[in-house]
N, C-alpha and C positions, 0 to 999 in steps of 0.2 A: 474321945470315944471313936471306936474303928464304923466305917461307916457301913450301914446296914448290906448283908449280901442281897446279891440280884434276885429278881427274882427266877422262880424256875420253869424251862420251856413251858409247854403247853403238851398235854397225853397227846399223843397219837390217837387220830379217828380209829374205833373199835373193826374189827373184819366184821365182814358181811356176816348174818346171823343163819345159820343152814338147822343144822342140826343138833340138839341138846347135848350130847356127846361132842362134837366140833366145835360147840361153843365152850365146853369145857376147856380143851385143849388148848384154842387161840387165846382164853383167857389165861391161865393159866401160864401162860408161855410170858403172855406181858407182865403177869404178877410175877415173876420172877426176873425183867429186865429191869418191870421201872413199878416205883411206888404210885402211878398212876391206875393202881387195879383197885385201889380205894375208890376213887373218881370212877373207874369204869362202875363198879357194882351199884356206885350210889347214882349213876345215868341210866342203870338199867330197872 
């Protein structure tokens, strides 16, 4: 058996939270880098 993959970094700390709109956006920006906007939503 091939031996298990590593595991995966750690998300990025979220941006500072301003405005409902800007937190759209910075989220938004991550969900589209990295599968870590799961983690983000389920921290917020």
């Amino acid at each position: 058996m091939p031996p298990p993959p590593p595991p995966p970094p750690p998300p990025p700390p979220p941006p500072p939270r301003t405005h409902s709109r800007g937190e759209t956006g910075a989220y938004a920006g991550i969900c589209g880098k990295l599968p870590a906007c799961l983690v983000v939503a389920l921290m917020l």
